[in-house]
C-alpha positions as CSV (number, residue, x, y, z in Angstrom):
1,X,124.3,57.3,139.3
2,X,124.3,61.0,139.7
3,X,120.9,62.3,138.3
4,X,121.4,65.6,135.5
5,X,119.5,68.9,136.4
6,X,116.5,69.2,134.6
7,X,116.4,73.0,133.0
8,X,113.3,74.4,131.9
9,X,113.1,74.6,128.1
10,X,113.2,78.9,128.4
11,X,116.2,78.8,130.5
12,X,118.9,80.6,129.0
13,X,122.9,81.5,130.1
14,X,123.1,84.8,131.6
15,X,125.6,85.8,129.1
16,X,122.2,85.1,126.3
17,X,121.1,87.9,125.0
18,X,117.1,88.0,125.3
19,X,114.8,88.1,122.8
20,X,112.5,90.9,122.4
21,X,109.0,90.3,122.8
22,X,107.8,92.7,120.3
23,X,109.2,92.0,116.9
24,X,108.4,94.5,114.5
25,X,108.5,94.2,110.4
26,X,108.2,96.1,107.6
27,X,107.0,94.0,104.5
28,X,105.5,93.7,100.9
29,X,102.8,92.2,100.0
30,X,100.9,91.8,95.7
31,X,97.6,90.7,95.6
32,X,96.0,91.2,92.3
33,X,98.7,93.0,91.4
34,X,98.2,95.9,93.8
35,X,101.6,97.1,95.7
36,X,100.6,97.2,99.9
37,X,103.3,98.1,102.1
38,X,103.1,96.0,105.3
39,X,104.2,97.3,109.1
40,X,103.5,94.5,111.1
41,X,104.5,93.1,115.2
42,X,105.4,89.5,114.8
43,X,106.0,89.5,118.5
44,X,104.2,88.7,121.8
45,X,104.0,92.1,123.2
46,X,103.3,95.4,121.7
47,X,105.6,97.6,120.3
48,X,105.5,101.4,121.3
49,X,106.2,104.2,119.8
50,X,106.6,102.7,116.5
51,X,109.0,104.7,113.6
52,X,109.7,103.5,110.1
53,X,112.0,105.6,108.0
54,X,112.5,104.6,104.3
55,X,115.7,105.5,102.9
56,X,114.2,107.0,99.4
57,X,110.9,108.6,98.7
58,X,107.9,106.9,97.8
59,X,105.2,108.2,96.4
60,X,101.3,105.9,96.7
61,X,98.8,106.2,93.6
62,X,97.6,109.9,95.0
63,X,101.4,111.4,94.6
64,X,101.5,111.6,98.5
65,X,104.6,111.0,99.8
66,X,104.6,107.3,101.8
67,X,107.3,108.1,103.9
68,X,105.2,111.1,105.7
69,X,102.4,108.9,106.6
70,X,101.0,108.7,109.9
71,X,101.3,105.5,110.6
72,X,105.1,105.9,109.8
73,X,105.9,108.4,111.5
74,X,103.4,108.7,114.7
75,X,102.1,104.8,115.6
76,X,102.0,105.1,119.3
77,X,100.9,101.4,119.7
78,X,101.3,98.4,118.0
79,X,99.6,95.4,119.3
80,X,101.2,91.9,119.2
81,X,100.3,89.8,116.1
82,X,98.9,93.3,114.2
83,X,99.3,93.6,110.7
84,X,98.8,97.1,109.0
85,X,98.5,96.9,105.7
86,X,98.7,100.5,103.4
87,X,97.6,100.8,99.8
88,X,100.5,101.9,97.9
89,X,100.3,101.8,93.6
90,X,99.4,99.1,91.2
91,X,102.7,97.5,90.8
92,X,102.6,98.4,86.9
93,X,101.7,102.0,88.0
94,X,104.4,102.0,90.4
95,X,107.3,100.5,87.9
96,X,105.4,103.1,85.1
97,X,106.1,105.7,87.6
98,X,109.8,104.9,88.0
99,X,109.5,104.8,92.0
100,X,112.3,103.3,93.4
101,X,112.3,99.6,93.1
102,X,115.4,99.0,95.4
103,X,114.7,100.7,99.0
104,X,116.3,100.2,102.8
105,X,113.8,100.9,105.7
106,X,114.9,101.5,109.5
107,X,112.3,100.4,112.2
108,X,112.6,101.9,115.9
109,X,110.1,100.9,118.4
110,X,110.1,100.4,122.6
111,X,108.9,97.0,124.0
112,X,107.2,97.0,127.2
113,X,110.5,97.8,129.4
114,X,111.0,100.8,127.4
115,X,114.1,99.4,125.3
116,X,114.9,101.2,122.4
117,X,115.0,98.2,119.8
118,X,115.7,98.9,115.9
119,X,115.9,96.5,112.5
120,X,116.7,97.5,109.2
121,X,115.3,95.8,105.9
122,X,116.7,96.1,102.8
123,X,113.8,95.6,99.9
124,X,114.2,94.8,95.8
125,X,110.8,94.9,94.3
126,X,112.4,94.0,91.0
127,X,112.0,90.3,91.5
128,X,108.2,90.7,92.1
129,X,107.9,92.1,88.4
130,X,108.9,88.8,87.0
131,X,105.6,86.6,88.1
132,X,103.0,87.0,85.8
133,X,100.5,86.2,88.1
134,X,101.4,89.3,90.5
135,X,100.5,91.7,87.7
């Protein structure tokens, strides 16, 4: 009886696409009914040269627009299994201040080989204005 190859469980075809190692998100998060925006390497490796574009303007509690901020537009460095977290509105403030509740958002970063790797991530905040307990 002819004995089957064992394969190591990461073995893949080499026609499978790899997975990268940095994975990175863009997410949002209510606690106590305060809006936080939520750039985050779900990975194994850092992420470099991290870029998140919003597709609309959004404006945080101070007026300032979010889409300029540092961390969106000049994160160098983004270490596996980081989570930054950025203070945006109140969610009543932002609804009250008609900021736009449906919003797309491109992420560019390099893993560790210097591959240009992307995701984009459509977000409806409507749906989070119908728990009570998030206000």
């Amino acid at each position: 009886m002819a004995r089957k190859p064992i394969v190591a469980p990461d073995s893949r075809p080499a026609s499978a696409p790899l997975r990268p190692e940095s994975d990175v998100i863009f997410d949002v998060e209510i606690e106590r009914g305060m809006l936080h925006f939520v750039l985050a390497n779900i990975g194994a490796a850092p992420a470099h040269a991290v870029r998140v574009k919003l597709d609309k303007a959004v404006r945080d509690l101070a007026g300032l627009r979010v889409n300029d901020n540092a961390l969106y537009t000049n994160l160098e460095f983004l270490a596996p299994g980081r989570r930054v977290r950025l203070l945006v509105d109140s969610l009543v403030s932002y609804v009250e201040r008609r900021q736009p509740m449906k919003f797309g958002v491109k992420l560019q970063w390099r893993d560790d080989q210097d591959r240009l790797l992307s995701r984009s991530i459509a977000h409806d905040l409507t749906a989070w204005t119908q728990l009570r307990d998030t206000l």
